[in-house]
VORO-465372 format. One record per residue: residue in one letter; x, y, z of N, C-alpha, C in turn. Coordinates in steps of 0.02 Angstrom, whole numbers, padded with zeros to 5 digits, always signed. Atoms other than C-alpha are relative to their C-alpha. Layout:
N
aXYZXYZXYZ...
//
This chain:
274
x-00071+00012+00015-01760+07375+03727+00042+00056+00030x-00047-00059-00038-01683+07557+03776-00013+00001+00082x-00008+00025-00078-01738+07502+03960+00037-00040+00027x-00029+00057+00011-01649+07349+03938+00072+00021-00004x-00029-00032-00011-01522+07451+03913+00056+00032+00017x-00022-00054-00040-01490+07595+03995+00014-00043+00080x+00001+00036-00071-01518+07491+04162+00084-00019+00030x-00038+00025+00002-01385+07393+04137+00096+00047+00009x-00059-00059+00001-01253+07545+04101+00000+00038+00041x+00005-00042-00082-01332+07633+04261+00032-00043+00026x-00055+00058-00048-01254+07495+04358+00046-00003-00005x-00058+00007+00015-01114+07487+04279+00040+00060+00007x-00048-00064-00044-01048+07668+04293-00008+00005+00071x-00008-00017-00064-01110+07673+04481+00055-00049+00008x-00054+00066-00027-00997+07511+04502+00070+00031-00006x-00058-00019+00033-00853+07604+04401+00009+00056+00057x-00010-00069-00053-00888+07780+04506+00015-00052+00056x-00016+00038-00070-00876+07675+04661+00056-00004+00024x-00094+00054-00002-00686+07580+04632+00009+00078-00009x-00051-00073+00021-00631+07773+04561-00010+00021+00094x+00009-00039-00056-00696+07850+04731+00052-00021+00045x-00023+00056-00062-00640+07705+04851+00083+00025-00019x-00099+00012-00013-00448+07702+04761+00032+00068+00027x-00027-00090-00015-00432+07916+04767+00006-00009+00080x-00001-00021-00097-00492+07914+04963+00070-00026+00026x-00076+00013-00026-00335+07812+04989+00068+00024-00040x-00075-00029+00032-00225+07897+04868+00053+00036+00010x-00026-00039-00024-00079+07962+04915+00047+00008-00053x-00026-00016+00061+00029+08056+04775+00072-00017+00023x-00066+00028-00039+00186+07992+04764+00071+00061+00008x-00017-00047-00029+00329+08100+04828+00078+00001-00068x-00079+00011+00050+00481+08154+04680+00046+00010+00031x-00088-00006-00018+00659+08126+04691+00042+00059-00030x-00033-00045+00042+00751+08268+04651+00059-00005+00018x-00060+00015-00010+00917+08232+04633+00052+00046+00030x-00022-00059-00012+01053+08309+04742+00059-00042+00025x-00047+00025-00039+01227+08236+04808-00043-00015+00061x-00014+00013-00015+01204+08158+04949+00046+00029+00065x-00068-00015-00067+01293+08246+05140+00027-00049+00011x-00052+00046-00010+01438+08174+05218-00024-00045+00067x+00039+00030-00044+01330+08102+05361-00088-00021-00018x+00049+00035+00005+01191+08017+05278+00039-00048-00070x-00016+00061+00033+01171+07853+05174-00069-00002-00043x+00036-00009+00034+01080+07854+05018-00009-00075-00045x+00007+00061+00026+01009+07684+04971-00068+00004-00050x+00056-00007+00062+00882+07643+04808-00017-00070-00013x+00026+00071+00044+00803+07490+04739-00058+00023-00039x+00034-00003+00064+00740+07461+04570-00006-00072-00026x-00001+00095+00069+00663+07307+04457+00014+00036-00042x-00010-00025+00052+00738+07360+04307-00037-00055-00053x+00050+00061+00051+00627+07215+04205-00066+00053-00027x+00047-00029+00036+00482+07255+04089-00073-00028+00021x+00096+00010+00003+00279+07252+04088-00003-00027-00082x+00012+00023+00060+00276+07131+03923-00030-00064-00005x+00019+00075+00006+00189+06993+03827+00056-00028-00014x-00068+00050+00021+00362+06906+03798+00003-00034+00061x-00026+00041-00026+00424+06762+03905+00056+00027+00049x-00068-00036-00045+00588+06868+03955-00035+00085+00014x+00020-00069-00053+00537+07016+04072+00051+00041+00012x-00069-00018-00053+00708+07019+04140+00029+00065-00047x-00047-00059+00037+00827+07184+04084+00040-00029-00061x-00035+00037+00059+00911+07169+03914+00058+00056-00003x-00071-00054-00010+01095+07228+03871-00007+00058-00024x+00003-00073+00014+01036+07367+03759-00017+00049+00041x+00021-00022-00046+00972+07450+03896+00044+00005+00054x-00025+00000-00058+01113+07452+04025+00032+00062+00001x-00021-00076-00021+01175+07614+03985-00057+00032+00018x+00042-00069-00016+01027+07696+03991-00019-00003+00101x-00005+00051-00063+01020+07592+04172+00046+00068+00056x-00067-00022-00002+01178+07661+04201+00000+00083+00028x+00005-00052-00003+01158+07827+04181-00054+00044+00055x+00053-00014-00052+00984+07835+04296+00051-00012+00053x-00006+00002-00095+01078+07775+04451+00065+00039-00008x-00044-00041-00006+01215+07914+04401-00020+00056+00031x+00059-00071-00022+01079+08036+04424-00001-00009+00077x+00022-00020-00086+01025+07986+04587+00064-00022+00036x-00034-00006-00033+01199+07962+04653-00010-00049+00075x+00001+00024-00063+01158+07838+04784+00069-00052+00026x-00057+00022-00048+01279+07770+04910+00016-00108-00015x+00033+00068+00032+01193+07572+04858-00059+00009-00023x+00061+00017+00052+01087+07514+04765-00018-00072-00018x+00007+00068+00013+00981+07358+04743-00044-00027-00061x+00053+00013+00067+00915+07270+04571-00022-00062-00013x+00016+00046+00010+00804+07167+04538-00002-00030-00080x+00028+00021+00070+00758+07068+04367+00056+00022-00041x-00044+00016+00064+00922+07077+04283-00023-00067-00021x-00012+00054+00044+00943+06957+04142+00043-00050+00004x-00063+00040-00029+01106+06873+04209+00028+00040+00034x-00028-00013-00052+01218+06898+04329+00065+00050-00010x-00060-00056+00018+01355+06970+04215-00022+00090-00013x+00014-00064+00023+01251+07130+04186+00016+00049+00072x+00004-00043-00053+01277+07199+04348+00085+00030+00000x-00056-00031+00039+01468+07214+04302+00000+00052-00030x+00003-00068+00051+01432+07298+04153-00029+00052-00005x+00013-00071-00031+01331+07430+04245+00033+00030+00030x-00060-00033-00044+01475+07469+04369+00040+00017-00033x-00062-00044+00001+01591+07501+04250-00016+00062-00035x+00024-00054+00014+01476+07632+04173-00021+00053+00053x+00020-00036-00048+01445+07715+04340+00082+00042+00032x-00027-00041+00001+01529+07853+04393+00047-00018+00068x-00028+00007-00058+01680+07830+04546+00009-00073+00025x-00013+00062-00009+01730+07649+04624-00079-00031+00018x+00070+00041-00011+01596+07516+04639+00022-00090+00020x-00007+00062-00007+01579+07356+04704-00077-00029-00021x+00039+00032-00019+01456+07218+04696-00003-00074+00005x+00016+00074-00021+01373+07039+04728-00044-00015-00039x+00060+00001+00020+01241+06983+04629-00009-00100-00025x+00037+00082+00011+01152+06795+04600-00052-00014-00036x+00062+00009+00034+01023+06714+04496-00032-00017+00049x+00049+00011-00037+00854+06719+04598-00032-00076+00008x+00034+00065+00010+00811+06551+04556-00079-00006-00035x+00043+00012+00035+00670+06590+04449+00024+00007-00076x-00035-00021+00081+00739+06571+04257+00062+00016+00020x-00042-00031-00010+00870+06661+04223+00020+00058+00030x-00020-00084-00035+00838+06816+04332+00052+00003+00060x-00050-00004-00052+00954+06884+04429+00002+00059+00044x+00000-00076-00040+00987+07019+04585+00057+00018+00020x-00068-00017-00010+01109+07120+04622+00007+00053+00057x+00016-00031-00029+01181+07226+04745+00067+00029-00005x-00060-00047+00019+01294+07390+04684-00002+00057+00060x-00035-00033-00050+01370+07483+04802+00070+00036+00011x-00061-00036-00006+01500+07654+04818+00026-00010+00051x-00067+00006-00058+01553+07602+04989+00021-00087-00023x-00024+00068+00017+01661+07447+04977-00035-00063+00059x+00056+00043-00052+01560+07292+05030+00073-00044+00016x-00043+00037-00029+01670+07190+05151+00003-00071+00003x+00021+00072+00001+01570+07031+05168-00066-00021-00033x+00053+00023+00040+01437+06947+05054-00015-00054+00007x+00018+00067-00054+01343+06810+05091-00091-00026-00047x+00067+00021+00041+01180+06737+04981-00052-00060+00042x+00055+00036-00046+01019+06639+05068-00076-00017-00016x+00061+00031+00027+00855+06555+05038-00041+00019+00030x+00074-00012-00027+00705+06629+05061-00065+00000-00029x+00059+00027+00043+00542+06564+05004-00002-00024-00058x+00006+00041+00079+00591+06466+04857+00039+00075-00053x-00033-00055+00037+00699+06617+04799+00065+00016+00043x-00063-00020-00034+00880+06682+04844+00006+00069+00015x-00037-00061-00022+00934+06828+04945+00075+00019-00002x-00098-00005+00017+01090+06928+04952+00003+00039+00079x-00019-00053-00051+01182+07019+05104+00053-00007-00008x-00065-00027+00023+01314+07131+05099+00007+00032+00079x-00007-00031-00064+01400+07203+05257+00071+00071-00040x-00021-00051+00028+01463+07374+05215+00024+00045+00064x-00022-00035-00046+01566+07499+05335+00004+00079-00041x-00036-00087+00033+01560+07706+05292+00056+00036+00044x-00052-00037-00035+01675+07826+05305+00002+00016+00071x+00015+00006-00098+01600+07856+05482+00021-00050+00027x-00015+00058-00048+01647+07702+05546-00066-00038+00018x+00068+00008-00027+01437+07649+05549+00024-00058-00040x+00028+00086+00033+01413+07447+05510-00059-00004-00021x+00020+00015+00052+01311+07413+05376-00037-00068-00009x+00008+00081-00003+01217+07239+05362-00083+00032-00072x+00053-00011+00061+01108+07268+05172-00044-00059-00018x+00042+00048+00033+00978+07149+05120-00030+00025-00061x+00051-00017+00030+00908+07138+04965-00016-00074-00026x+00059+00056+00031+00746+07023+04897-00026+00039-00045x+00069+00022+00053+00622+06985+04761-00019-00031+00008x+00069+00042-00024+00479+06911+04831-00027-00022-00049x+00042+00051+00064+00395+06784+04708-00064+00028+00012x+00090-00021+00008+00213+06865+04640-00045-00057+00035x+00064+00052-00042+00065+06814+04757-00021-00044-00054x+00060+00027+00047-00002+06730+04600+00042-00055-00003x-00034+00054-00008+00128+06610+04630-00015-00044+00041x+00011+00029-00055+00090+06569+04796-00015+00067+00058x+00001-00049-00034+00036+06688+04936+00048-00019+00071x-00052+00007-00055+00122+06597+05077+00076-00006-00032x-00077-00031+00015+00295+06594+04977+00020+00063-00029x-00018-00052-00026+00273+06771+04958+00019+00033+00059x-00002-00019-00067+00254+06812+05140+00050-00047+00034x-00046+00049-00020+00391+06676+05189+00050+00013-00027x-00069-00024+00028+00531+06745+05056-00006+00071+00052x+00014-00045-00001+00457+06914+05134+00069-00007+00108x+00004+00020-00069+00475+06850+05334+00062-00024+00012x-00088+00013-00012+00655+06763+05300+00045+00032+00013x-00048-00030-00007+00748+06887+05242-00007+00052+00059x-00010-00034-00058+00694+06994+05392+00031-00040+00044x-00046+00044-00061+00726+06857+05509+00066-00007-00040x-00062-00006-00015+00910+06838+05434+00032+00072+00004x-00011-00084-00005+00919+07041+05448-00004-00027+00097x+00011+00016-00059+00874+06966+05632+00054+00010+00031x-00044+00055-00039+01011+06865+05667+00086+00046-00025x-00066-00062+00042+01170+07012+05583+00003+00047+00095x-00026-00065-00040+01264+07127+05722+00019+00065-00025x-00026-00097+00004+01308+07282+05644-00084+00040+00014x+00049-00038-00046+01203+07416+05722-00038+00054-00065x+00040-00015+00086+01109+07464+05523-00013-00051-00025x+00034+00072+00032+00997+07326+05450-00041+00035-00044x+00061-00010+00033+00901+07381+05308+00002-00054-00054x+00012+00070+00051+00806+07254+05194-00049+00054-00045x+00015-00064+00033+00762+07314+05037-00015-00013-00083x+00001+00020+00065+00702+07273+04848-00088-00022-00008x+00074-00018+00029+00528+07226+04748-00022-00069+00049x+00018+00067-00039+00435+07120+04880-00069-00019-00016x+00059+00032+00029+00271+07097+04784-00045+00003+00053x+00033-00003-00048+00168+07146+04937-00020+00028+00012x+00045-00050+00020+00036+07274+04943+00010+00051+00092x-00013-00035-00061+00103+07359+05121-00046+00071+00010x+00031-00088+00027-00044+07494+05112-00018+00017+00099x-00022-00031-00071-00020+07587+05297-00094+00003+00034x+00031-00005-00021-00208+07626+05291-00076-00058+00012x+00041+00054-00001-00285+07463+05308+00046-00038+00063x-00016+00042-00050-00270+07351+05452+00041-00075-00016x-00036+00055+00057-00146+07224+05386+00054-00019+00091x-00026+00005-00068-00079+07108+05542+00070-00018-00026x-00080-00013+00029+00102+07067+05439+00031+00056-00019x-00029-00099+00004+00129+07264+05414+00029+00014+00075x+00000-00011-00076+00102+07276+05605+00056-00045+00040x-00053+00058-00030+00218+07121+05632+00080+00019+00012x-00070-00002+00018+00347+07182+05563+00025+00080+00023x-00026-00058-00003+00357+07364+05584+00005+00003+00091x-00001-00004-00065+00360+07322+05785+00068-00002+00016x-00053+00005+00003+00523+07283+05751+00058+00072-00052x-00036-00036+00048+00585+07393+05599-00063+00077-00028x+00049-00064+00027+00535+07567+05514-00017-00021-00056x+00005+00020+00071+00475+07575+05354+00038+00100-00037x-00054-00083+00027+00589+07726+05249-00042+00007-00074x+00055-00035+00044+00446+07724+05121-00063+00013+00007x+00052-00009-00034+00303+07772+05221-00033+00066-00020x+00007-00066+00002+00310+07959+05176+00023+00004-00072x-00005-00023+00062+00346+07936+04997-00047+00006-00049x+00066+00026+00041+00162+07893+04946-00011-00088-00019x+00002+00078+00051+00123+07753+04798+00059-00004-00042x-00072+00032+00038+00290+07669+04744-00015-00043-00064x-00001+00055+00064+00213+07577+04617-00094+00030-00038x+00050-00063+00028+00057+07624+04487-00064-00055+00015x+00059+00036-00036-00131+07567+04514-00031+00006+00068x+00012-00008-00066-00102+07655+04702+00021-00067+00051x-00020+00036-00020-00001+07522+04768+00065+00010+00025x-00080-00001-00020+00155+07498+04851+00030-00076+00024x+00006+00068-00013+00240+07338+04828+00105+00000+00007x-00058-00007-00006+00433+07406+04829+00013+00022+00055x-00020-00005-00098+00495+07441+05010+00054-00013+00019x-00052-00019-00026+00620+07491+05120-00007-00024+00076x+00032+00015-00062+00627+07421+05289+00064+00004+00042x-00068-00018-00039+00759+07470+05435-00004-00002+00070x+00033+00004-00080+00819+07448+05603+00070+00024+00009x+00018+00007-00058+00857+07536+05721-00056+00027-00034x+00078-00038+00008+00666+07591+05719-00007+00055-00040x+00026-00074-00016+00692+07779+05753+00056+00025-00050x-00062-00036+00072+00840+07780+05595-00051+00043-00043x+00033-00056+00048+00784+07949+05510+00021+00017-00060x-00010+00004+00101+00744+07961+05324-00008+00086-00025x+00008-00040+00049+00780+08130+05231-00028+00028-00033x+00066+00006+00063+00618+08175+05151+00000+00012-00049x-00039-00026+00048+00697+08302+05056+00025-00027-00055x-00044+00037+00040+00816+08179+04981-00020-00069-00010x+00018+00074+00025+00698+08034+04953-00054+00001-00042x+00076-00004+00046+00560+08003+04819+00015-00052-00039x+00015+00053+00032+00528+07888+04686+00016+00048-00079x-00052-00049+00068+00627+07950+04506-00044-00036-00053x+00041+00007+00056+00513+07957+04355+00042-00033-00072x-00049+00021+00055+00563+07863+04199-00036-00012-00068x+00038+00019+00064+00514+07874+04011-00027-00072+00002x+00039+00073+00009+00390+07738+03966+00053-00052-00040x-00056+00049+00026+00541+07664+03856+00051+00039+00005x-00062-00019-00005+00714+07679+03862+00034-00025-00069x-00012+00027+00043+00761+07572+03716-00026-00031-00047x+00029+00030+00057+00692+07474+03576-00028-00078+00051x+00000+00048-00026+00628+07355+03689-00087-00033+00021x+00089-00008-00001+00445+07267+03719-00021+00016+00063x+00027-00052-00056+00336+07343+03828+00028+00043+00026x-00028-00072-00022+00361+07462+03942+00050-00023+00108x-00019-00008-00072+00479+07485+04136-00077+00009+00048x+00052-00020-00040+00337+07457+04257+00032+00016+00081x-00008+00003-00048+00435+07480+04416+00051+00086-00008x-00030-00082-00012+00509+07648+04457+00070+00004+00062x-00028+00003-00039+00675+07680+04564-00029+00048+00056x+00021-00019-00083+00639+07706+04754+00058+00027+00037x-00050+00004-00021+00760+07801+04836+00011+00040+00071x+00016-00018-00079+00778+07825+05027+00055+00033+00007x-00051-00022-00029+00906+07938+05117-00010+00027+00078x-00015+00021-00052+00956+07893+05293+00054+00061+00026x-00061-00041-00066+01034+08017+05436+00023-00031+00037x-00064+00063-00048+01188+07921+05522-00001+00069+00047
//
């Protein structure tokens, strides 16, 4: 019987040591945000799911929670900002008027439930414009800075592979192609795309895409926990340079409010030299 066993539990920790070894070799620690204004020649963009890791039905952000919301993207001061997994469409309002200095935004229900995305922004967005991609809605905003630089913002939420893997990679593939088809000379696409983009694996839609665009979270590590990175930043012209300094991924208590479960997504926040 103690052969019977032990056997069995030898196998089973080598199996366990194995997955630990394999995930470390590719681990890359993820890189902090330390908050800082912002120079007058760069552009400081962020995306966040503000939704929860729960057994409940509603995932999406709840109102108690919008100050505390609120107050995070005061911290990091970014220029825009894109969110996913609100609760409705009116909450993105009622984060702007808690944010510090003028704000605009756009925001739509995704077409899954009632979630919704949004896209807040201190420079004033000029033109807004919403679009279908993979059985889910996009947003674009065309934004001009004080420089005089054109602006063309995308942001998505890619539907979970467990949905479908080709209408992940097809919401994923749209909104680049309509980032395609935009003239202002700044295209970044940008929000939770449910897509495991890991740099050191041979992945031929990583390669597809980055032939065209950079990626501005390449150097921040794992954006998401488990050693994954499924939140992403993607930009063109190519050779547009990211800040390192002024970009990381901003840590956030396991709760913020009385609310179930816990924030599993973390804000991402890139900063761009114009």
């Amino acid at each position: 019987m103690k052969r019977f066993i032990k056997k069995p539990l030898t196998w089973i920790t080598l199996t366990v040591t194995t997955v630990v070894l394999t995930m470390c070799a590719h681990w890359r620690p993820a890189k902090r945000f330390d908050p800082a204004p912002p120079q007058a020649n760069q552009l400081r963009v962020a995306t966040w799911n503000v939704g929860y890791f729960a057994a409940t039905s509603n995932k999406n952000l709840r109102d108690v929670d919008i100050e505390r919301v609120a107050n995070t993207i005061n911290t990091i001061q970014p220029d825009v900002i894109v969110l996913q997994e609100l609760g409705k469409v009116e909450q993105a309002d009622a984060i702007i008027k808690q944010l510090n200095g003028q704000w605009w935004h756009h925001a739509i229900k995704t077409g899954h439930g009632e979630q919704a995305i949004a896209i807040l922004s201190g420079i004033e967005i000029v033109d807004i414009e919403s679009f279908e991609n993979g059985g889910r809605m996009g947003l674009g905003a065309t934004l001009t800075t004080t420089q005089g630089k054109d602006i063309y913002l995308v942001g998505v939420h890619s539907p979970h592979p467990a949905r479908g893997i080709k209408e992940n990679k097809n919401s994923i593939t749209q909104s680049l192609q309509h980032a395609d088809k935009q003239s202002q000379s700044i295209r970044i696409i940008t929000g939770d795309m449910n897509y495991n983009f890991d740099p050191e694996t041979e992945d031929d839609f990583y390669q597809e895409i980055t032939e065209t665009y950079g990626d501005g979270t390449i150097q921040l590590g794992e954006t998401y926990y488990a050693h994954t990175r499924i939140d992403h930043m993607f930009h063109y012209p190519k050779n547009l340079k990211v800040d390192l300094g002024q970009s990381g991924i901003v840590d956030l208590p396991i709760r913020f409010t009385k609310v179930p479960g816990f924030r599993d997504h973390r804000p991402i926040v890139v900063t761009y030299e114009l």
